[in-house]
N, C-alpha and C positions, 0 to 999 in steps of 0.2 A: 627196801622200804615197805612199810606197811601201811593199810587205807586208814588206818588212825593216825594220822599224820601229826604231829604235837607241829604247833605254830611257832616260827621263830621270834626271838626277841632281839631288839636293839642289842648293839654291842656295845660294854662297858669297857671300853678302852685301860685303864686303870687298874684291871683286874691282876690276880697273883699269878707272880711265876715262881717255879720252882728250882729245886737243889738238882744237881745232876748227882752226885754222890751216895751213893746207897750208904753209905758207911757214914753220910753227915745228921742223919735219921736220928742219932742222939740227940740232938737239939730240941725233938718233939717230946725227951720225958722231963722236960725240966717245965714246972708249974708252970702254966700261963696267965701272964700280966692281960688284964680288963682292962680295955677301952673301950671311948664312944665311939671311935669312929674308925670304917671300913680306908682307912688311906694310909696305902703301905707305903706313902712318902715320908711318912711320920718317923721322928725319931727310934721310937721305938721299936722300928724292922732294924736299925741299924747292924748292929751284931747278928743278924741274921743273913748276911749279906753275903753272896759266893765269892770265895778268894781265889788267887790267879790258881794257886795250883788245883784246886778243883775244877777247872776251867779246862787244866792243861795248857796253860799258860804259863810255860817253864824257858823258853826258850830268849836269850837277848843277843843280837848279833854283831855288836860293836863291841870292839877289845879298850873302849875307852874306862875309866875307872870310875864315872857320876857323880853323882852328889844329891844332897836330900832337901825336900821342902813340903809344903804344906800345901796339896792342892784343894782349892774350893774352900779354904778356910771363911771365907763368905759368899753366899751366891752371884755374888759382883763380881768377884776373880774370874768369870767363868761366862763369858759372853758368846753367842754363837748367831750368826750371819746366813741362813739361807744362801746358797748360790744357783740359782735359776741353770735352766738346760739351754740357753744364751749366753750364758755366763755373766750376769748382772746382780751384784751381788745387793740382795732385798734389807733396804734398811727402811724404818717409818720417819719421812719427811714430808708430808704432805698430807694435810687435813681436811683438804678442801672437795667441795663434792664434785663428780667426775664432770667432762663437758657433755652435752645434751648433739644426739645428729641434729635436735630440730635446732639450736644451737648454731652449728655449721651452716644450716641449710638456710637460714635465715638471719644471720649474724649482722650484716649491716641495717637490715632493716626494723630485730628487735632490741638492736641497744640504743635508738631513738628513742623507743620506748617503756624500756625493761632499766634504768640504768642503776646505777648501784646504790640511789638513793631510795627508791621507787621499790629495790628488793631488800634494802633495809631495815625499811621502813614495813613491808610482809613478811620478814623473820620475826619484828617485834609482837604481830597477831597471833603468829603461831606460838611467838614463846611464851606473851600475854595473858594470850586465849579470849581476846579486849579489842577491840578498836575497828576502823577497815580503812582500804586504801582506793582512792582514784585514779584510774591511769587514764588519763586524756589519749584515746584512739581515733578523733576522729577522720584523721587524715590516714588512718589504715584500711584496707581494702579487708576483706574476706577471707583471706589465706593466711596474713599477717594476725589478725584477730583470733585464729582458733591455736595460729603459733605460739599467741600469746597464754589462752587457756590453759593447752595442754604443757607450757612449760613451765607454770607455775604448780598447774595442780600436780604434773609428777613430782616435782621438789615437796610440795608442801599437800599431799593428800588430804588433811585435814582443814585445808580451808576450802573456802567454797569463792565462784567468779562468775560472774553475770553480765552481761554488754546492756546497759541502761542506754537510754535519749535517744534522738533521732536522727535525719540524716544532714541536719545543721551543727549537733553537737552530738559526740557519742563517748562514754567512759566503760570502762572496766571497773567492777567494781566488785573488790576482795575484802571479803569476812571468811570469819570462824563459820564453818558448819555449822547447822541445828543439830543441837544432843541428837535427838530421834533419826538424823540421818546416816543410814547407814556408807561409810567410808568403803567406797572401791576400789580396789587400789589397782586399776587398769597398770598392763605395762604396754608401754609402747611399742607399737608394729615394727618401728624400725629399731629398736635396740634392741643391742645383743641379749641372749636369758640370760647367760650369767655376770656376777660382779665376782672378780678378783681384790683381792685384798690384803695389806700387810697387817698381821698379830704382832702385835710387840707384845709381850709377859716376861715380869720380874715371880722367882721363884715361882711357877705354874707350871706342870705340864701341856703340853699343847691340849690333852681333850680334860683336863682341866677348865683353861683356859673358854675353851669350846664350849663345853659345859655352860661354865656363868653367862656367858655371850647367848647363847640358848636360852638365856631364862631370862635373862633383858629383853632379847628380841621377841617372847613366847612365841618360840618354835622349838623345831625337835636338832636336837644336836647332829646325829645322822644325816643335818641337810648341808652341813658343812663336807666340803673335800678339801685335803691336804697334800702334800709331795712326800712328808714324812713328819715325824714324832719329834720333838725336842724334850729335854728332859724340866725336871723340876726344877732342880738345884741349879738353875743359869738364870742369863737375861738374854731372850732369843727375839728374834725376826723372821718371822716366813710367811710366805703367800697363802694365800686361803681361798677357797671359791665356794660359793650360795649357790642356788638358785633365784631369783627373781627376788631380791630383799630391797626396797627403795633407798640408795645411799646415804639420804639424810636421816634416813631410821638407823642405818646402821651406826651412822657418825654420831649419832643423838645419844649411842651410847657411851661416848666417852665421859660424859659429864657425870655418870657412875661410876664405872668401870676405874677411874684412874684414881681416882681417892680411895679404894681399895687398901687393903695393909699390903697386898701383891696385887699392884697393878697390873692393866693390860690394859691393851689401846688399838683401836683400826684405825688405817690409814690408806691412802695411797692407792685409791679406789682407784676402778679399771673398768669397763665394760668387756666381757668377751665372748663369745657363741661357744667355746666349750668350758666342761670344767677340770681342775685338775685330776691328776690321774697318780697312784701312789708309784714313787719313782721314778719324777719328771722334774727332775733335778739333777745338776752337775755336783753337787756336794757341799759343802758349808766350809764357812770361816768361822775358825776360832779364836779369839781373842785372849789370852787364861795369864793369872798370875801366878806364880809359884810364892806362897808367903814362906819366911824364917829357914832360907835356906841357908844350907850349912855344908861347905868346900875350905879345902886345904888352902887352893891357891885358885886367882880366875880362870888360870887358865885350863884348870878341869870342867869347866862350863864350855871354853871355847871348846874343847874337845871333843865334848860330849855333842854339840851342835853341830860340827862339822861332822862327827860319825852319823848322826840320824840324815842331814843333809846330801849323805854322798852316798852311805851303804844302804838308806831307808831305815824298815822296821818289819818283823814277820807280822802280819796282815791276818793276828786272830780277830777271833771272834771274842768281842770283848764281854767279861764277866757279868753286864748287864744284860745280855744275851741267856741267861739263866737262871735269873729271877734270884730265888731265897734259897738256903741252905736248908730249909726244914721238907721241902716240899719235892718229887722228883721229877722235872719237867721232863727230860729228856726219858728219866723210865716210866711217863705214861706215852710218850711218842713212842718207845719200844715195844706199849703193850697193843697200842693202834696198830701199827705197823707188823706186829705179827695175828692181829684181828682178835687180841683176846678182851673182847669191849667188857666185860664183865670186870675184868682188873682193870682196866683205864679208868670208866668210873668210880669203883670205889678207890682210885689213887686221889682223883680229882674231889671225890666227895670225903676230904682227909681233914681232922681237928687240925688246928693252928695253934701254934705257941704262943700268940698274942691273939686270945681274944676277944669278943665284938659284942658290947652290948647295945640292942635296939636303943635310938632318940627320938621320942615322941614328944612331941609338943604338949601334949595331955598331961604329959609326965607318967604315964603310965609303964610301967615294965612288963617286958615281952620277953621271951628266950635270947640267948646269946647263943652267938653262931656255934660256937662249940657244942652246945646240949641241945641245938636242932641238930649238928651232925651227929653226935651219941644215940639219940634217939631213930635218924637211921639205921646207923648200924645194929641197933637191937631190935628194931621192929619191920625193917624193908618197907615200910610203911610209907610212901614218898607223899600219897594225897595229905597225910596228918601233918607233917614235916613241914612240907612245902607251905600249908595255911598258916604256921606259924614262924614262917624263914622271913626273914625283913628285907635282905636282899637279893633283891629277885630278879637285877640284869647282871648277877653276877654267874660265872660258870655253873658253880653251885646252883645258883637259883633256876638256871634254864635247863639245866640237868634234872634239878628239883621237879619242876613244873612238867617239864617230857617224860619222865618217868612217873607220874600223879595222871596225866593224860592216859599213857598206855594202860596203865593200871586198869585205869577203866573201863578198856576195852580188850581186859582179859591176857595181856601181852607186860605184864611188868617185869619179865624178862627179856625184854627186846632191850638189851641196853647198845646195839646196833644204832637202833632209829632212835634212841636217848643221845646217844654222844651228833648224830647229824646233825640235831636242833642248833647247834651249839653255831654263830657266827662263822661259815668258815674261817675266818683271819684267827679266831679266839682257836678254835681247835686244830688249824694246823699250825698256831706257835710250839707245841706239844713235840710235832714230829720235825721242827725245821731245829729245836732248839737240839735235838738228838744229830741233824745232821750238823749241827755248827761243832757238837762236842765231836765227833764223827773226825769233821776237817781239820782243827787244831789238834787232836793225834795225827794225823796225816802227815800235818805238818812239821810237829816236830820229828819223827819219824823221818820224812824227805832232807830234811836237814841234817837231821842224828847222821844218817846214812852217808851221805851224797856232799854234805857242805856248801858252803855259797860257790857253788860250778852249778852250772848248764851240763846236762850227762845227757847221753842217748838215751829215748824214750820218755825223756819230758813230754813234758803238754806242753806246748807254747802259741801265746797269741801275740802276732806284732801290729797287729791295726784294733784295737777292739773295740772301734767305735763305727767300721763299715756294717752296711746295711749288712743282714741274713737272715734265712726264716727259722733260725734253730729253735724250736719254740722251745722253752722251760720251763718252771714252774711260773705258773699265771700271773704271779705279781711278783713285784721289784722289793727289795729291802728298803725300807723307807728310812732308813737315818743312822746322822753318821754315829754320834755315843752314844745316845740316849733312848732309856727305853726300850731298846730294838728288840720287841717280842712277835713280828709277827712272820716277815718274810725271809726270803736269800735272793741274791742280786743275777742280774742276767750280764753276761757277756756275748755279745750279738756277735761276736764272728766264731766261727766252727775252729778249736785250736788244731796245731797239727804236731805231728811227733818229732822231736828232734832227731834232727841224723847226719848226716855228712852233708847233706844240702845246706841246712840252715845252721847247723850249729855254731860256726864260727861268728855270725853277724846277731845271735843271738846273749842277751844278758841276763841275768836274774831275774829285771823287771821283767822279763817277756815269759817266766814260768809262770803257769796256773794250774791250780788242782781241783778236782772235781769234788762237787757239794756232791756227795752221793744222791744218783736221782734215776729212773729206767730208762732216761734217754743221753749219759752220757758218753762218752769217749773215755776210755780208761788209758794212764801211761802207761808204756811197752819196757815198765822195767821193775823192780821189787817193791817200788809203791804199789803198782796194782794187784801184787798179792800181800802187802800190807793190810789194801783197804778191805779184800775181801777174808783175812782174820781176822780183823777189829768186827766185822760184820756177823761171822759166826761165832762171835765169842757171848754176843748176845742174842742168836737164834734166828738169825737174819742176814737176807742172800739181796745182791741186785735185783732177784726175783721180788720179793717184799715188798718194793718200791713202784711193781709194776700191776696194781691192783684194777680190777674194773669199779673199784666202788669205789666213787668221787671224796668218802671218806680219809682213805690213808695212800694216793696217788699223788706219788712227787715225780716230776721227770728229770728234775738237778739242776745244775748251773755249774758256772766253775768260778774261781776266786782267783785272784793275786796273790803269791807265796807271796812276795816280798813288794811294798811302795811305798810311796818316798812321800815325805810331805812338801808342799809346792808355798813357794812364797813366805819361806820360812824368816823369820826376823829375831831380835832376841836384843835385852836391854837389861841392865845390873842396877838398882838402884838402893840407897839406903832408905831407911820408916822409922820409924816408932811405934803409932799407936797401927794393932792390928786391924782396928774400923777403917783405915783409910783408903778411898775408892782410888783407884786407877785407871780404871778401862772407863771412859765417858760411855753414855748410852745413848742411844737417840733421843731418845724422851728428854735426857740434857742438852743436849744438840738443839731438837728443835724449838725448847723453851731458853736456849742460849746460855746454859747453865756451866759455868767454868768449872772444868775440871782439871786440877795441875800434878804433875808427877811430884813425889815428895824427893828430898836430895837430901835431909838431914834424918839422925839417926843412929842407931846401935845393930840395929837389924838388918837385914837383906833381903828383898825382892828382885825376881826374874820374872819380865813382861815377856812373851813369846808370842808371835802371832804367825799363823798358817792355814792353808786351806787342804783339806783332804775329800775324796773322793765318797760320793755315796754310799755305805754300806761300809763306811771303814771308821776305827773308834781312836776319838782321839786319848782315849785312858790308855789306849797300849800306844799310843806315840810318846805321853809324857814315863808309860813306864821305861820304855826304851831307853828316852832320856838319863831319866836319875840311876837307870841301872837297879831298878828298885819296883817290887810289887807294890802298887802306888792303892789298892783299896782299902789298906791300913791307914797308909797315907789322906786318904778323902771323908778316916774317920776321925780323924784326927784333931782337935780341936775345931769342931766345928761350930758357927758363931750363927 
């Protein structure tokens, strides 16, 4: 690092991933379609999307024969459930705001005085911003009166409470604020810092989601913590934690937030002393319809469900792990990883096949991202570029801006301390996205080879949820389909080699194979000279992985060849019109909204519902299923 230290920026969660495929690089001569907007949830990335076999995602291990359908044909088909590291699985029921310790601590003695007509009647000043209230205190002591204070002003900061009269008669007496006073928004001694919290969002990604929630609350998004990413195209549930946010500010925002064309909603508020931490989750529920599908006879459905049931499913890394076809995630993680930072950035600083024109409110026209990047590449020029790049928390732009800093201090060659600036989460999606392409060769490899048996010199883990100090890479994979650009997942117990001790009491599920990383255990049999030619086929050793520069240092993990999905269910129905919802949502639940299966019809629907393990993707559960590479399938008449 250098004493010109470029300052980091916010991370833009949302930002591009790329093609693993050198050979998919054709996509980048075909014209590029204009748009306004930087959101590669849009239609228009669609056909730019990685398919299974570019993934290396070849492999299906049921001998059952499938059958086809329509997944996600609307983002209702596709519901997903948080599942807490308790196993409670997070849905939004509950709107109301959390209870107060001064609450508990003085409960019989402030609902004499506090009662529900009395806080009625001060939600209607605050919602007003008009009127005030009397609360007859005088038979309250000293301790009771300030109980009284402080639990109205924490609910309602914006009014104001004053103890009027003497010691014959004494009231409380609650108004609005004066304009001119300034709002403190004390938090109480005895409450926890943080608020946990349920996100509900209909088609939103979680920092999406996050996002608008940020701009309701004027605060910085960054202040939000999560367990892990949901995607766009569902209706999800998950926990969320603040710091120090007053609950009925946060609740205050539903009365925006839900009228939204893509709602979201908080709920189910919590007080806690920490916040979450990514990959503090048991894993999620899915809830998913299969629309217009089309089988010989039922009973290649029953078949198909009993095989995913019994034999599981190989346990890639699913295609959203890879971003676009246009772009090379994994070969700028190859170019980090063997320290050539000059080619990672200009990988990272690459035109796009769709793109971006600036939206100013002025109406003014600015450069489109494609002709600031053009204008890089012909002039290295990063200070000129970057004043006229529009977005500036994206990779690009903080790349931009590190490189416009060093410039100025004579070093615009350090493209070293250019790629540091970068969010660690954002720049090691680059090199985890090379070790996921990495383990799904492995994978099919250990299968090609060896078949569904246990052999000597497996990995095997039979407890992997005992304590150990294997440390790994520093964070956890944060989710189960969706999204998953940033991390690879930990398995806390140290695996051992199979041999004549265990091999007999061991089963498929007990195999695991190494995320390549410099702290793992390698198998004692043609997998681990597998992994180290896939590794020099692109100029890289276990050595590689073991850098001192906080940069490109992975130290691995290991993964489930093969798991199973848990709680697995399945139901045949006939439809007609393809609008019609199936999966209720909370949001209908808690406003009591009937939702009924359809039973007439020409068409056919398959409701499935199951829960999988953090870091595991339910696209390659339903590919398993139909026997069928399903991201043709999720483009498929999409509504």
């Amino acid at each position: 690092m250098t004493e010109c230290q470029p300052s980091k920026r916010m991370r833009l969660e949302d930002q591009e991933s790329s093609d693993i495929n050198k050979q998919s690089v054709e996509a980048s001569n075909v014209s590029p379609k204009v748009v306004e907007s930087l959101n590669e949830d849009s239609d228009c990335f669609e056909h730019l999307k990685v398919i299974e076999s570019d993934a290396c995602i070849t492999l299906f291990l049921g001998t059952h024969k499938g059958f086809s359908g329509i997944l996600k044909e609307r983002y209702s088909d596709f519901v997903v459930h948080e599942i807490t590291e308790c196993g409670k699985i997070v849905t939004l029921d509950d709107l109301s705001l959390p209870r107060e310790e001064s609450e508990f601590e003085f409960n019989q003695s402030l609902d004499s005085f506090l009662t529900k007509e009395i806080w009625s009647d001060i939600e209607k000043i605050d919602e007003n911003k008009v009127g005030e209230v009397l609360i007859d205190v005088t038979e309250a002591d000293k301790e009771v009166r300030t109980a009284i204070h402080r639990s109205i002003s924490d609910r309602f900061p914006l009014l104001d409470t004053n103890t009027i009269g003497d010691e014959t008669k004494k009231h409380i007496k609650v108004t609005l604020k004066n304009k001119n006073s300034r709002v403190h928004r004390k938090w109480p001694s005895n409450r926890p810092d943080y608020i946990h919290f349920t996100l509900y969002q209909e088609n939103r990604g979680t920092f999406d989601a996050l996002f608008a929630l940020s701009k309701l609350l004027n605060i910085r998004v960054k202040r939000f913590q999560t367990a892990g990413c949901k995607d766009k195209r569902s209706i999800s549930s998950q926990r969320v934690s603040v710091y120090r946010i007053p609950p009925e500010l946060l609740l205050s925002t539903n009365n925006t937030s839900m009228n939204y064309v893509q709602p979201f909603a908080v709920g189910n508020i919590e007080y806690c002393k920490n916040k979450l931490k990514l990959g503090e989750l048991e894993g999620n529920k899915f809830d998913i319809v299969l629309k217009n599908v089309k089988f010989d006879k039922e009973e290649d459905i029953e078949e198909s469900i009993k095989s995913l049931s019994t034999k599981g499913f190989v346990n890639y890394f699913g295609t959203q792990r890879f971003g676009f076809r246009n772009l090379p995630t994994p070969q700028i993680g190859i170019s980090i990883l063997r320290e050539n930072w000059e080619e990672a950035v200009n990988l990272i600083l690459s035109e796009r096949p769709v793109d971006f024109k600036p939206h100013f409110k002025s109406g003014n026209q600015g450069l489109s991202f494609n002709e600031c990047i053009r204008i890089w590449k012909e002039t290295k020029d990063a200070r000129k570029v970057y004043k006229q790049f529009t977005w500036k928390n994206t990779n690009e732009g903080i790349l931009l801006e590190a490189l416009a800093k060093l410039a100025k201090c004579g070093q615009s060659n350090n493209y070293c301390s250019a790629l540091s600036c970068l969010p660690r989460n954002n720049r090691t999606m680059y090199m985890h996205a090379y070790q996921s392409l990495i383990w799904n060769k492995l994978a099919n490899y250990r299968l090609e080879k060896y078949g569904y048996n246990v052999v000597p010199g497996d990995l095997l883990v039979f407890d992997e949820h005992s304590e150990n100090n294997n440390e790994l890479d520093e964070e956890v994979d944060e989710n189960d389909d969706i999204n998953d650009e940033t991390t690879v997942e930990k398995i806390k117990t140290e695996p051992v080699i199979a041999d004549e001790s265990n091999i007999s009491k061991a089963t498929m599920f007990n195999v695991v194979l190494p995320i390549v990383g410099s702290k793992i255990k390698l198998p004692e049999n043609s997998v681990k000279q597998k992994l180290m030619d896939l590794l020099a086929a692109d100029g890289l050793s276990i050595e590689s992985f073991n850098k001192r520069s906080k940069i490109n240092m992975l130290f691995g993990a290991y993964r489930k060849l093969i798991e199973l999905p848990k709680d697995l269910t399945w139901s045949l129905h006939s439809y007609e019109d393809y609008c019609v919802q199936v999966l209720k949502t909370d949001l209908q639940t808690l406003n009591n909204v009937p939702c009924e299966l359809p039973s007439n019809g020409t068409k056919k629907l398959v409701k499935l519902s199951f829960s999988l393990p953090s870091s595991t993707y339910a696209t390659v559960v339903i590919r398993e299923l139909l026997k069928k590479d399903i991201v043709k399938l999720s483009l498929t008449g999409v509504k």
